[in-house]
DOPAPA-779334 format. One record per residue (C-alpha): residue number from 1; residue in three letters; z negated, x, y negated. Coordinates in Angstrom, 1 decimal. Layout:
BEGIN
BANU   guro   kese        z        x        y
BANU    NUM    ALA        Z        X        Y
...
END
This chain:
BEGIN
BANU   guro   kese        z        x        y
BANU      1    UNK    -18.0     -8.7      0.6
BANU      2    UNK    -15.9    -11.6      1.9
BANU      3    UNK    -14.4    -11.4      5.3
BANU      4    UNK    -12.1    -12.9      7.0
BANU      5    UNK    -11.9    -12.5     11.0
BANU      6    UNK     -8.4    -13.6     12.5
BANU      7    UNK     -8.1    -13.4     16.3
BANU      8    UNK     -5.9    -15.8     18.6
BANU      9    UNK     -8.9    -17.2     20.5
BANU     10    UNK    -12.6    -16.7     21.0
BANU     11    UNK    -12.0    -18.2     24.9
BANU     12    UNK    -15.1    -16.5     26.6
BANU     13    UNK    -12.9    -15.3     29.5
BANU     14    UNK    -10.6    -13.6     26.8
BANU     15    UNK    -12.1    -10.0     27.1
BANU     16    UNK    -14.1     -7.8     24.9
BANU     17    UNK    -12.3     -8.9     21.9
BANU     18    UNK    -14.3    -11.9     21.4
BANU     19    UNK    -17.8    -10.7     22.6
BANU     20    UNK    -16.8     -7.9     20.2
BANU     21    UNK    -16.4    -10.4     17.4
BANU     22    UNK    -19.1    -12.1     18.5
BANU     23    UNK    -21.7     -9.1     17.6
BANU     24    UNK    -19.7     -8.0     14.7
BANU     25    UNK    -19.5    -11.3     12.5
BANU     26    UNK    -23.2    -11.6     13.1
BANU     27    UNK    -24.0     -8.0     11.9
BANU     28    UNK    -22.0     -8.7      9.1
BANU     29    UNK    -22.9    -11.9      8.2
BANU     30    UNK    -27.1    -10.6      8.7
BANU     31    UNK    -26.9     -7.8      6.0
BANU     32    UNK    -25.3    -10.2      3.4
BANU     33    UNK    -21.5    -10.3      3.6
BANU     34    UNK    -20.0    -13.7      3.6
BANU     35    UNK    -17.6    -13.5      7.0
BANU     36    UNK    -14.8    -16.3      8.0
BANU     37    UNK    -13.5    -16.6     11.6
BANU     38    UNK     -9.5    -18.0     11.6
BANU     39    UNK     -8.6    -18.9     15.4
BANU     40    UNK     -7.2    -21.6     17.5
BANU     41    UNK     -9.3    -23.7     19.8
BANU     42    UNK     -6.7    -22.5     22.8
BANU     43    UNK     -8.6    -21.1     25.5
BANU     44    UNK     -7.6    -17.9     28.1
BANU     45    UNK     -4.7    -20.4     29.4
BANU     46    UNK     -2.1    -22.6     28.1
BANU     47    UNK     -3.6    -26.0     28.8
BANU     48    UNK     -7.4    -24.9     28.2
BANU     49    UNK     -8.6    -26.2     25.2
BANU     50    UNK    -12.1    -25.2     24.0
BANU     51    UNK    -15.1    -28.1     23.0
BANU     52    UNK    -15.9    -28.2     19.6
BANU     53    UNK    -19.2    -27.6     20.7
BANU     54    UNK    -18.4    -24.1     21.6
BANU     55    UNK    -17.5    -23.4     18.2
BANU     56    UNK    -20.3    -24.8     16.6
BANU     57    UNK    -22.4    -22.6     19.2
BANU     58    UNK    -20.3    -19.6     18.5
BANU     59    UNK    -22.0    -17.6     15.8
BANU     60    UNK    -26.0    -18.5     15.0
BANU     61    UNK    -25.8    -16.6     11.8
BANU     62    UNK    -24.0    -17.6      8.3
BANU     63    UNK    -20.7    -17.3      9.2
BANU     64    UNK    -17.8    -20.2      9.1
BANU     65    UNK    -15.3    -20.6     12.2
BANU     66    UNK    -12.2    -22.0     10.5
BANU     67    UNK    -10.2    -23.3     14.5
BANU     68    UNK     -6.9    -24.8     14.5
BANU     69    UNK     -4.8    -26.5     16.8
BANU     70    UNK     -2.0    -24.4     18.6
BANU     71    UNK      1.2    -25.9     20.0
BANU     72    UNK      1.9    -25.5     23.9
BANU     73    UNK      3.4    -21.9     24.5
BANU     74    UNK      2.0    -18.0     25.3
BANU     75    UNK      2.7    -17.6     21.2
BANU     76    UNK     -0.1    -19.6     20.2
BANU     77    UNK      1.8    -21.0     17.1
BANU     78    UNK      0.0    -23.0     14.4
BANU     79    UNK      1.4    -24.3     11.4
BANU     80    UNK     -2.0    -25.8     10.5
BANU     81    UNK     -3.6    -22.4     10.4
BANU     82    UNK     -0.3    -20.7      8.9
BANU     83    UNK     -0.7    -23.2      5.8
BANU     84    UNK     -4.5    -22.8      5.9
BANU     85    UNK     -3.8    -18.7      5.3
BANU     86    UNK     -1.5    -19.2      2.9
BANU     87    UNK     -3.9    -21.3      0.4
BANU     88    UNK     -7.0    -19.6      1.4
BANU     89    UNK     -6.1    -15.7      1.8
BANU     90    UNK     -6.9    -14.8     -2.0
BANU     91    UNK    -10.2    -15.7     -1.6
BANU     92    UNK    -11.4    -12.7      0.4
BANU     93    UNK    -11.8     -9.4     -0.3
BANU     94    UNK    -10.1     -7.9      3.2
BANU     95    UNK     -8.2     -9.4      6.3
BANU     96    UNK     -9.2     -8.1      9.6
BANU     97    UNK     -7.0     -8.8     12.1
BANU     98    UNK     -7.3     -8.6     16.1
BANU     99    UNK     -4.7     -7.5     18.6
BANU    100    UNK     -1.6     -8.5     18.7
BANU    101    UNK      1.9    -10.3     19.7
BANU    102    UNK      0.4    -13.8     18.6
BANU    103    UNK      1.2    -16.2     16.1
BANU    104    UNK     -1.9    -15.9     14.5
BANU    105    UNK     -2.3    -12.2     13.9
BANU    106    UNK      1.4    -11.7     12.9
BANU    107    UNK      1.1    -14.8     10.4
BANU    108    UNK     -1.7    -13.3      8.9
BANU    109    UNK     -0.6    -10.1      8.2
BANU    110    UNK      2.8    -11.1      7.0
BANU    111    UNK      0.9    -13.2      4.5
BANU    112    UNK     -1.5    -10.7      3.6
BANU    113    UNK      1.7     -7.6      2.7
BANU    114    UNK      3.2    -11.2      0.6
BANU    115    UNK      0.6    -11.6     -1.5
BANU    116    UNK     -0.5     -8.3     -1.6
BANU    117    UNK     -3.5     -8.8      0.2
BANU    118    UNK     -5.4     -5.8      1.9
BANU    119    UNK     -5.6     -5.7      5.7
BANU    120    UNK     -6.8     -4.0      9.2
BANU    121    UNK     -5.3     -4.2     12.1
BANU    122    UNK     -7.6     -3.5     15.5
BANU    123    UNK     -5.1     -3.3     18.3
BANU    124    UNK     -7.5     -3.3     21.1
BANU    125    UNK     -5.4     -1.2     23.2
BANU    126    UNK     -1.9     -2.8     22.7
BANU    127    UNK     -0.8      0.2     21.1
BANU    128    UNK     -1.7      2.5     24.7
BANU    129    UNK      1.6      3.6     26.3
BANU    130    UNK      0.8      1.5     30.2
BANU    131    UNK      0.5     -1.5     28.2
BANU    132    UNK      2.8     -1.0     25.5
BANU    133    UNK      5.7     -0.6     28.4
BANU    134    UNK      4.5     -4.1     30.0
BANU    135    UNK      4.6     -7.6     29.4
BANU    136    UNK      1.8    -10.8     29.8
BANU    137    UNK      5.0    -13.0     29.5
BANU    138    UNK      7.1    -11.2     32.3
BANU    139    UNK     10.0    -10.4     29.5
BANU    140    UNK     10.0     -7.3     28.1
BANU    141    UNK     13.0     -7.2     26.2
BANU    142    UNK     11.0    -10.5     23.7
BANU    143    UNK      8.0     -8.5     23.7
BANU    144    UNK     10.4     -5.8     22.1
BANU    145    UNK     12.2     -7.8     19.3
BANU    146    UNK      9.0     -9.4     18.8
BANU    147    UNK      7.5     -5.8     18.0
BANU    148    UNK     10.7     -4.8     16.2
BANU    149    UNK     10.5     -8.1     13.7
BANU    150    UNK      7.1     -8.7     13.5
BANU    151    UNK      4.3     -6.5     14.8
BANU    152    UNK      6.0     -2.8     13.8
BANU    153    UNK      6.6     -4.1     10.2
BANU    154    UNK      3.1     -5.5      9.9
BANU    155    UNK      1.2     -1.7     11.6
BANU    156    UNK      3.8      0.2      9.3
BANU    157    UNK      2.4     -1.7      6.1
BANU    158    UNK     -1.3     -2.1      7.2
BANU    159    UNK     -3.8     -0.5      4.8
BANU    160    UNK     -5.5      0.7      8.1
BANU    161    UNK     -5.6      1.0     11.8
BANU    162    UNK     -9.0      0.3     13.7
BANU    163    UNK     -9.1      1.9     16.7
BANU    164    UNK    -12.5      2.1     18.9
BANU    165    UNK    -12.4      5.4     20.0
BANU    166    UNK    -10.6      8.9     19.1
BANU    167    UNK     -8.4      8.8     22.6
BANU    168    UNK     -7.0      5.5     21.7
BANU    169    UNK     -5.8      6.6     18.4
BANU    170    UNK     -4.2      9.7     20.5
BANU    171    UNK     -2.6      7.5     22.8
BANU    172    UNK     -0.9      5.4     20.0
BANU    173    UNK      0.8      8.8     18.1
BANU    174    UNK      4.2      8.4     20.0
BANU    175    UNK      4.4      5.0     17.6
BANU    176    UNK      4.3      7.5     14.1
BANU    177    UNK      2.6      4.6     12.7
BANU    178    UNK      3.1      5.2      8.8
BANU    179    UNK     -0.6      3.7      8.4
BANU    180    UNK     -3.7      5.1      7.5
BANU    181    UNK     -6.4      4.6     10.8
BANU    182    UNK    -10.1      5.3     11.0
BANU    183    UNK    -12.2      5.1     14.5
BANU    184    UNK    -15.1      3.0     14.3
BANU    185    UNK    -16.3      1.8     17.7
BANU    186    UNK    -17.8     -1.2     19.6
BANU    187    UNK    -21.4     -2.2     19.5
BANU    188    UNK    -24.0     -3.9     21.0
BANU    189    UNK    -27.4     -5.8     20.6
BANU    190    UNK    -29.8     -3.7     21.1
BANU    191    UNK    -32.3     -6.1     21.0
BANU    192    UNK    -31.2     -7.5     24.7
BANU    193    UNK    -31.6     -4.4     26.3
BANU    194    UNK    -34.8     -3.1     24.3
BANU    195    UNK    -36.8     -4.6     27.5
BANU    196    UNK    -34.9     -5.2     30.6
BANU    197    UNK    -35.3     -7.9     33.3
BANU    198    UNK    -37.9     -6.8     36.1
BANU    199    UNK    -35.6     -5.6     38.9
BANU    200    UNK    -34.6     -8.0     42.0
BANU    201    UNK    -34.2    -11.5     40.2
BANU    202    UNK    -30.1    -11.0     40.5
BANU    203    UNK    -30.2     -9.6     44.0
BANU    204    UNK    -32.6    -12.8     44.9
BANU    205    UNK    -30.3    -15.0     43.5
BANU    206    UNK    -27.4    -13.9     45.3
BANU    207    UNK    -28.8    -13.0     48.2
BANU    208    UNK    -27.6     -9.9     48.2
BANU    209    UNK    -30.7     -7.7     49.8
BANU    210    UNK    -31.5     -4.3     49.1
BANU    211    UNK    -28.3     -2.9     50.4
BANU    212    UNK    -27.1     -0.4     47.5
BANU    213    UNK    -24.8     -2.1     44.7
BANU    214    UNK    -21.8     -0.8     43.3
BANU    215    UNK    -20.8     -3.3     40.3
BANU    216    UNK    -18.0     -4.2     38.6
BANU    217    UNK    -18.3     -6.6     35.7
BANU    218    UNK    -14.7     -7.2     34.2
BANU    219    UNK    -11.8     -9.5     34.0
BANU    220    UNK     -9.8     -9.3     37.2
BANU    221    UNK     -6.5     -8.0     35.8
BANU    222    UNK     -4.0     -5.7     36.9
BANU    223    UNK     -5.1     -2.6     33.9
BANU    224    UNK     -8.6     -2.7     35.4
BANU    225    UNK     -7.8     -0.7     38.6
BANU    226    UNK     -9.2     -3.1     41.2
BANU    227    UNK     -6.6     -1.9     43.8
BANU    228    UNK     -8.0      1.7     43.6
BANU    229    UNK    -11.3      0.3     43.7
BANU    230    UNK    -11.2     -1.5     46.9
BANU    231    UNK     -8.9      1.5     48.6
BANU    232    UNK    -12.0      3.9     47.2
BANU    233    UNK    -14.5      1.2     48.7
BANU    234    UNK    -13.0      1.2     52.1
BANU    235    UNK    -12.8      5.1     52.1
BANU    236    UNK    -16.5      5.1     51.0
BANU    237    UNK    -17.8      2.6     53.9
BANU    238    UNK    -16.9      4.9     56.6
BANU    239    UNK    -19.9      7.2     55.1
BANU    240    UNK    -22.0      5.0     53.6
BANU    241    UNK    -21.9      1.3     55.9
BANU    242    UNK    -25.0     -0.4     53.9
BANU    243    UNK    -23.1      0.1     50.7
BANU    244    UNK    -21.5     -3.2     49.1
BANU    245    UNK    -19.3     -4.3     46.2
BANU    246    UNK    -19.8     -7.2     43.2
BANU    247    UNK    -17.0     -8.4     41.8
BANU    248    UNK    -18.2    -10.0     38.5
BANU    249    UNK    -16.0    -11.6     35.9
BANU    250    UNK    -13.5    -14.0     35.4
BANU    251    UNK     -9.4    -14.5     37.1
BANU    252    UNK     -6.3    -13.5     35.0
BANU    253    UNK     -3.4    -15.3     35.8
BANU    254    UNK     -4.2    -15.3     39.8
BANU    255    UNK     -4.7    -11.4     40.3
BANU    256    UNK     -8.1    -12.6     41.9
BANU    257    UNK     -6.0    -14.0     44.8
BANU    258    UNK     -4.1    -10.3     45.1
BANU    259    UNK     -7.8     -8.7     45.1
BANU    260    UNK     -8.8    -11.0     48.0
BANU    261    UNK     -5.9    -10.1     49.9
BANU    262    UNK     -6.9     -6.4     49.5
BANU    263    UNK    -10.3     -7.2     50.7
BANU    264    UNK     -9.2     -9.1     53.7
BANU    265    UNK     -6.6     -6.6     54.7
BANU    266    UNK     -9.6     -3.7     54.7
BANU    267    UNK    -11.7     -6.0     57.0
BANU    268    UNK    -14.6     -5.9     53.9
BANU    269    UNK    -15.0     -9.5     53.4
BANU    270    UNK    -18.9     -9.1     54.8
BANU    271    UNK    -19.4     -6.6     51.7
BANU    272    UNK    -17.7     -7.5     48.7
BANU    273    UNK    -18.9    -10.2     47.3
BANU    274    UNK    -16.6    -11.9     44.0
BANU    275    UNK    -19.4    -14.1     42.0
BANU    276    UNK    -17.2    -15.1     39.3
BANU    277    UNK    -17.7    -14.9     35.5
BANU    278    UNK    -21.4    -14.4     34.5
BANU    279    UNK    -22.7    -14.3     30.7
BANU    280    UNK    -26.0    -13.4     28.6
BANU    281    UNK    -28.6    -12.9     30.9
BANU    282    UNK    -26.9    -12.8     34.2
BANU    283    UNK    -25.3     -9.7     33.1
BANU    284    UNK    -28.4     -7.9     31.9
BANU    285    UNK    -29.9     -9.0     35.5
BANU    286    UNK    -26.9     -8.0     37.6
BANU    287    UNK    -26.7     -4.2     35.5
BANU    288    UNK    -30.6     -3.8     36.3
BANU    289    UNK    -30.2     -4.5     40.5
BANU    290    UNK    -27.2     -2.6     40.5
BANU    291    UNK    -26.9      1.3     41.6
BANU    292    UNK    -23.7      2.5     40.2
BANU    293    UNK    -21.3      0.4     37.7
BANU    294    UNK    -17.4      0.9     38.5
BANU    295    UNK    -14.6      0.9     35.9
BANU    296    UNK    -11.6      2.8     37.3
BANU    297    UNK     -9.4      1.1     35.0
BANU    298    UNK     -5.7      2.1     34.1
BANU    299    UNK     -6.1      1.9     30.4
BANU    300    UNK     -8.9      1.2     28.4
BANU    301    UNK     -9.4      0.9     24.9
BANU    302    UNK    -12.8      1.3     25.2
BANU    303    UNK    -14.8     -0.2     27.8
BANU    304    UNK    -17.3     -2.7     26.6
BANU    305    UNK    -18.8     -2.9     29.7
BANU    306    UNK    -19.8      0.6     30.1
BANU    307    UNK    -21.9      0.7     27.5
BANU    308    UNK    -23.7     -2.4     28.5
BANU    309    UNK    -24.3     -0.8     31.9
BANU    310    UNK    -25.4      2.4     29.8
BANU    311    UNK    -28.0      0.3     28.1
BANU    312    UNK    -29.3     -1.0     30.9
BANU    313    UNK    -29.9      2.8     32.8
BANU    314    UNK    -27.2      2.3     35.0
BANU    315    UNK    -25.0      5.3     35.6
BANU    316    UNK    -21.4      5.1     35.7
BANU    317    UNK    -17.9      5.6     37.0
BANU    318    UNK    -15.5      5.6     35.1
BANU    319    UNK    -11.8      6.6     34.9
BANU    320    UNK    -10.4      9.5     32.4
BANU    321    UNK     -8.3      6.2     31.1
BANU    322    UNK    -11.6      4.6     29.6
BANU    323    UNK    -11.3      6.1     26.0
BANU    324    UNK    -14.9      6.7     26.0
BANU    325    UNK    -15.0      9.1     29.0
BANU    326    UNK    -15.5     12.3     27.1
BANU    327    UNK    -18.5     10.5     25.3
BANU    328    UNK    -19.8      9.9     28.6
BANU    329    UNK    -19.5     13.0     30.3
BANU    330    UNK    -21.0     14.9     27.2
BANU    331    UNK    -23.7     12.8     27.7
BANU    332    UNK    -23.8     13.3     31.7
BANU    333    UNK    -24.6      9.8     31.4
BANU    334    UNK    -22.3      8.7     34.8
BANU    335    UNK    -19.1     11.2     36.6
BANU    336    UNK    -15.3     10.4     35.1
BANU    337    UNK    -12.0     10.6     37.5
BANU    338    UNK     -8.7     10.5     37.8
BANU    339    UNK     -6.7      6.8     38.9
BANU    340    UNK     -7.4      8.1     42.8
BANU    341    UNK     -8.7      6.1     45.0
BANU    342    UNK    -10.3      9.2     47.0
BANU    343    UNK    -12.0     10.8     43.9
BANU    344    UNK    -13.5      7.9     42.8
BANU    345    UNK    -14.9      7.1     46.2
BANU    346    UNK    -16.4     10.8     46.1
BANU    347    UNK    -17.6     10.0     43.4
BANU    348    UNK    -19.4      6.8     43.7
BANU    349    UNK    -20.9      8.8     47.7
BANU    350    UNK    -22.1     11.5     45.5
BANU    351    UNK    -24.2      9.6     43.3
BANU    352    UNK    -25.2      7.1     45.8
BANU    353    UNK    -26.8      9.9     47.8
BANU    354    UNK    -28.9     11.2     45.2
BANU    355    UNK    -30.9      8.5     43.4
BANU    356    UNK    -33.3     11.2     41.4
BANU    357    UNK    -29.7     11.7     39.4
BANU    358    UNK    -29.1      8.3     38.8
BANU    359    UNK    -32.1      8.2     37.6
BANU    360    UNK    -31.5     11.2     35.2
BANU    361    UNK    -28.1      9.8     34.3
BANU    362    UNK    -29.8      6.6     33.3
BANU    363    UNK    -32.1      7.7     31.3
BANU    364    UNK    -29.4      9.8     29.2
BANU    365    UNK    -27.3      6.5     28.8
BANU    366    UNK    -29.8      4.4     27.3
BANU    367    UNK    -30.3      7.4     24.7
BANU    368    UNK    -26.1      7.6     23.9
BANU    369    UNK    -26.3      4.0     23.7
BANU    370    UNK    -29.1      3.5     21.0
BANU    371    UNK    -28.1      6.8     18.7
BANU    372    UNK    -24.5      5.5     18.3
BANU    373    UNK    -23.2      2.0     19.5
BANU    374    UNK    -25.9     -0.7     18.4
BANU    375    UNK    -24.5     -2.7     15.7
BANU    376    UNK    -26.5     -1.5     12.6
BANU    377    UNK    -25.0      1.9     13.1
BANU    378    UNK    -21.6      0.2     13.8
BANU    379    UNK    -21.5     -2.2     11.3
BANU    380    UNK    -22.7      0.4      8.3
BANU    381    UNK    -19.6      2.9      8.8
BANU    382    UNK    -17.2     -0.4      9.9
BANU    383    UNK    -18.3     -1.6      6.1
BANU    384    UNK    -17.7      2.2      4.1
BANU    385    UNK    -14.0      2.0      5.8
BANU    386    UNK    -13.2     -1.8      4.5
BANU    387    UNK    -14.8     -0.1      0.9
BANU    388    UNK    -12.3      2.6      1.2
BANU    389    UNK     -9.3      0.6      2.5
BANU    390    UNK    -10.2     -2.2     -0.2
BANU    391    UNK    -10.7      0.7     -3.2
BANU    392    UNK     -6.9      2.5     -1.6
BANU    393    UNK     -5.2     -1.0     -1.9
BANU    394    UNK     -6.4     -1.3     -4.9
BANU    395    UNK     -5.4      2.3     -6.4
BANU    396    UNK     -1.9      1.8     -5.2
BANU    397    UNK     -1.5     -1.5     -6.4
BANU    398    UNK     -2.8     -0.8     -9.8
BANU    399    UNK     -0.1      2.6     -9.9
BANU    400    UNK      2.4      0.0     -8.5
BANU    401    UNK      1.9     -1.9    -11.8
BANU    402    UNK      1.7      0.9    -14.3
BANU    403    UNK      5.0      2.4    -13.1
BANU    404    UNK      6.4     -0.9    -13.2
BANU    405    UNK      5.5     -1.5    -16.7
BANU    406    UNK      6.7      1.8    -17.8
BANU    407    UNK      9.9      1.0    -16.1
BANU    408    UNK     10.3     -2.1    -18.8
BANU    409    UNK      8.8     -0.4    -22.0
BANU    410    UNK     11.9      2.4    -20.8
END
């Protein structure tokens, strides 16, 4: 099968989104399929621009990384990659396209419904109601003709809606999207987590003793409930004193600074400790000296991150806003809450104080891990929805013909 992949930027920093891709082109590309990536070389910010280098690094397996140029502006527009679509579209099977309000994904799809191309659309929660209500940009009222001439017309016409977990797809219903959707979720490499890091290496290299860990790993932005989580790690310190807090991941547009603040107002400078962005083998080192991983978030479309804890035995806490909670708590691999600072610091005491449970809980995330997010799994029922989508499309079209032709002959 020949895909094509088109995503606004493969910026590290970016999110899931591209570490998602990441995994997913190389799955693809491993079993056979021939897989394209269309994006800009624009990284997380306007004037970032990322090294060719990075692109040729991207992807180790056989698949293509088609960048273009964007011109300054949050929109990302490229008229290089618009005329590149427009030639080149025909020549795969299925467009998947990833998230939304940029040029990239809306100039895509647009040309895919005008030359009758099948396509996917993978919001990566866009389409939940606290983010559908707000704005990157600051301007709402854009955001909404933007969605009213672009991004509504081109989920309405989609030949499917990817979403990465059943709650997400709940969450976008007050939309009526007119769109077929499937749930397939995220996955991982197994392979880096098959045998972990012996434990202490990260703790060494930060100096961060044997004190107990509570770990976030996450971009600092606003969805990601880092104001509950410090309020709940203050409230928390009065029992528990040893207990500290890693901040791991990169800045989004300055929050960082607001997070600091919080920290400083608390007095808890001397325990939370912010390292920055860390990647590959860092992570799997900071999951394994870590006690409990944190994701309190706001909204989540489904929480990479988790699952990469999970694979590394590290129970979690999570919000009931991470769309994988239920999965979690069926597998009483880590305690879900409500956006409240005091039950999430109730939580994070109560598993603190009883490692033989974190032990437990670890053991049962490893096993929900391996049975249904590695990227075999993923990729196998990801592939049986493009068939379907591809074999729909081409139904419809074929009927659109026939009762076009009998139209004429009448």
């Amino acid at each position: 099968m020949r895909i094509l992949h088109v995503i606004s930027t493969l910026a590290p920093s970016s999110g899931g989104p591209t570490q998602v891709l990441k995994g997913l082109v190389g799955a693809q590309a491993s079993i056979g399929h021939e897989v394209t990536i269309c994006t800009t070389n624009r990284g997380s910010t306007v004037e970032e621009r990322l090294s060719d280098d990075y692109f040729r690094n991207f992807s180790r397996d056989d698949s293509i990384v088609r960048v273009f140029p964007a011109l300054p502006g949050m929109l990302l527009l490229s008229p290089r990659m618009a005329r590149w679509l427009s030639k080149s579209l025909r020549s795969f099977d299925i467009v998947h396209i990833h998230s939304l309000y940029r040029f990239p994904q809306t100039c895509a799809a647009w040309l895919a419904r005008r030359q009758g191309m099948p396509y996917v659309i993978s919001p990566h929660g866009a389409l939940d109601p606290y983010l559908y209500v707000r704005s990157t940009t600051g301007n709402l009222k854009l955001k909404r003709l933007y969605e009213r001439w672009f991004d509504l017309p081109n989920l309405h016409a989609a030949d499917a809606i990817h979403y990465t977990a059943e709650d997400e797809r709940d969450r976008a219903t007050f939309l009526k999207l007119e769109s077929p959707s499937f749930v397939v979720p995220n996955g991982i490499d197994w392979q880096q987590y098959h045998e972990l890091p012996k434990y202490g290496a990260f703790r060494a290299d930060w100096r961060l003793g044997d004190r107990p860990i509570i770990l976030f790993l996450g971009r600092l932005h606003f969805k990601k409930g880092l104001d509950l989580l410090v309020s709940a790690f203050g409230k928390l310190r009065r029992n528990l004193p040893s207990a500290q807090l890693v901040i791991v991941g990169p800045e989004n547009d300055g929050y960082g600074t607001k997070v600091r603040q919080w920290v400083k107002d608390r007095e808890l400078e001397s325990s939370v400790h912010f390292l920055g962005p860390l990647y590959d083998d860092n992570v799997v080192r900071a999951y394994v000296d870590a006690d409990l991983f944190v994701l309190p978030s706001y909204t989540e479309n489904f929480g990479l991150t988790v699952i990469e804890a999970l694979a590394c035995g590290l129970p979690v806490v999570i919000s009931d806003q991470v769309n994988i909670h239920r999965e979690v708590t069926t597998a009483g691999a880590g305690l879900v809450t409500r956006c409240d600072a005091d039950e999430i610091a109730c939580a994070l005491e109560e598993l603190l104080l009883d490692p033989s449970r974190r032990r437990e809980m670890g053991v049962d995330g490893r096993c929900l891990v391996r049975t249904n997010y590695t990227w075999p799994t993923v990729e196998g029922a990801l592939t049986r929805e493009y068939e379907a989508v591809i074999e729909r499309h081409t139904n419809l079209s074929a009927g659109g013909n026939r009762a076009r032709c009998q139209g004429i002959a009448n």
